[in-house]
Phi, psi and omega in degrees: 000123172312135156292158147208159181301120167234142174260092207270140144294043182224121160297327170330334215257352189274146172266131176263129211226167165302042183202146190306316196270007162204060186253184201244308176318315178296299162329304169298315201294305172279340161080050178308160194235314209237144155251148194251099176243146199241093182040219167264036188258343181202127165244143161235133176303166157226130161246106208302119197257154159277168168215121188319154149109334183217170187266046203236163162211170166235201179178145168220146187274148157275177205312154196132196160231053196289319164098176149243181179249129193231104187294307175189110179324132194212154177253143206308324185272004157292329156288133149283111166288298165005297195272062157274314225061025155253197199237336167184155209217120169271147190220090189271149172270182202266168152267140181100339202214158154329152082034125150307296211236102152338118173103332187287169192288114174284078181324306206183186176249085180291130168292150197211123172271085215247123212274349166297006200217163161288130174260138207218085231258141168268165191355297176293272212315308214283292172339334184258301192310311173271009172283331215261296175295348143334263142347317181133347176276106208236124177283176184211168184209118194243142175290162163324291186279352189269342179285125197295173185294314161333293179281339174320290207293315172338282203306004194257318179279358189277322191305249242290351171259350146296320170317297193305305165312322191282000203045034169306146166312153178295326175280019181234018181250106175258146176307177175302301209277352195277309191316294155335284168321287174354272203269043146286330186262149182303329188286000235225146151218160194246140193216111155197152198270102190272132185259176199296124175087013165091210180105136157336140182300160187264343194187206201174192162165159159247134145243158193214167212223125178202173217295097126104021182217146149269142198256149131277104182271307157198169206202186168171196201210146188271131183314292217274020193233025179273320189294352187252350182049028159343327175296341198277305168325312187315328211269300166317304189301321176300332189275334165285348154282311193276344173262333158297334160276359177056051171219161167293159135283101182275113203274340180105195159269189152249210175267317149227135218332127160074008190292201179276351181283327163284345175284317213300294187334312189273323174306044205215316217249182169190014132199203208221152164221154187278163187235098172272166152237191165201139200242147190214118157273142172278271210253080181317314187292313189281014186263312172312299201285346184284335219253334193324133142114330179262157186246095204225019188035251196258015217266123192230132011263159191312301203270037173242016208289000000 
């Protein structure tokens, strides 16, 4: 007998656990909306989207690594999706742990700055790092809830003016208050980089702590600070935090497998862990007829691509 998926619209129903990435600040902070239950084998947040155009919906957990909390391992073909009512359900895993769900996809790698193992920095970071503290440039590490409004907003526009270079998507430009949440929570530190004579920060990142590791949750460089590359202090100060607390450091990935970010990433790292998803159609026939016609490669689901 098949399990099946139910989508509940009670956040209530989610296990909130001691790691940032299933914490009730996070949760709010993505405006998680649904829990995702698989019988008793699994709860994961969600966040449930309308699709244009149709009276129809899908979900994705939110951004991050959350994973679900998981009772007892179960495989994707073993659930009836069917009874979700959506048309498809994206899942990013947790790092560090088994696959929620049997069958997921080995998305990509994340790099890990691990202080139990020898680091070795490569060269070039160490060289900008120690031209930089020369220079004048001195990082700081503020807990979450302890960080003023003041470096809050600094560090939102060194962000948002990296979006803005990168050509980010509208979903990676967050508000005051997504910021606000975030680092309300205990698990949070604020990492930033001051430049010489003062001034706005040059550069920045939030990190955050879930199981049983530190994260670099996301970060960016102020336009006028690109030329000293001031993030790799950012990046150094973390790792000296995640080696005082005696945990690794997860540095991410890249936008795709082996790009330059992930390269940056590894002058960093000293060894690594995989990142699954798990991509799921409910409802095959409206997921065909929505997807008819594109050509997305690995981009899921097709007709959002």
């Amino acid at each position: 007998m098949r399990l099946e998926a139910a989508i509940v619209p009670d956040r209530g129903a989610l296990a909130v656990t001691g790691d940032f990435f299933r914490s009730r600040e996070f949760y709010d902070a993505e405006s998680v909306s649904h829990t995702l239950g698989v019988g008793d084998s699994m709860v994961a947040p969600l966040v449930v989207r309308e699709i244009e155009g149709e009276p129809l919906h899908d979900a994705v957990s939110p951004y991050g690594y959350p994973g679900a909390v998981v009772r007892a391992p179960v495989a994707i073909d073993d659930v009836d999706w069917s009874t979700s009512g959506l048309v498809s359900i994206f899942l990013r895993d947790r790092i560090g742990a088994e696959p929620s769900l049997r069958g997921a996809t080995l998305r990509s790698s994340v790099q890990i700055a691990d202080p139990s193992k020898p680091l070795d920095l490569r060269e070039q970071h160490r060289r900008h790092i120690r031209r930089n503290e020369r220079d004048g440039y001195s990082a700081r590490v503020l807990e979450g809830p302890a960080s003023e409004p003041e470096d809050r907003e600094q560090f939102r526009e060194a962000y948002r003016e990296t979006m803005v270079r990168t050509e980010a998507s509208a979903r990676y430009f967050f508000d005051g208050a997504w910021f606000d949440t975030v680092l309300s929570s205990p698990l949070s530190w604020l990492v930033l980089v001051d430049p010489p004579g003062g001034g706005p920060i040059a550069a920045g990142a939030i990190a955050v702590e879930s199981d049983r590791m530190l994260h670099y949750f996301l970060g960016g460089t102020a336009d006028e600070h690109l030329g000293a590359s001031p993030f790799k202090n950012a990046v150094a100060a973390m790792i000296e935090l995640a080696s005082g607390r005696g945990e690794p450091l997860s540095l991410g990935g890249g936008v795709s497998p082996g790009d330059s970010l992930e390269q940056f990433k590894r002058g960093f790292a000293n060894s690594s862990a995989p990142f699954h998803t798990c991509e799921i159609v409910c409802d095959r026939r409206a997921y065909e007829r929505l997807s008819a016609g594109r050509e997305v490669g690995g981009f899921f689901p097709a007709y959002r691509a």
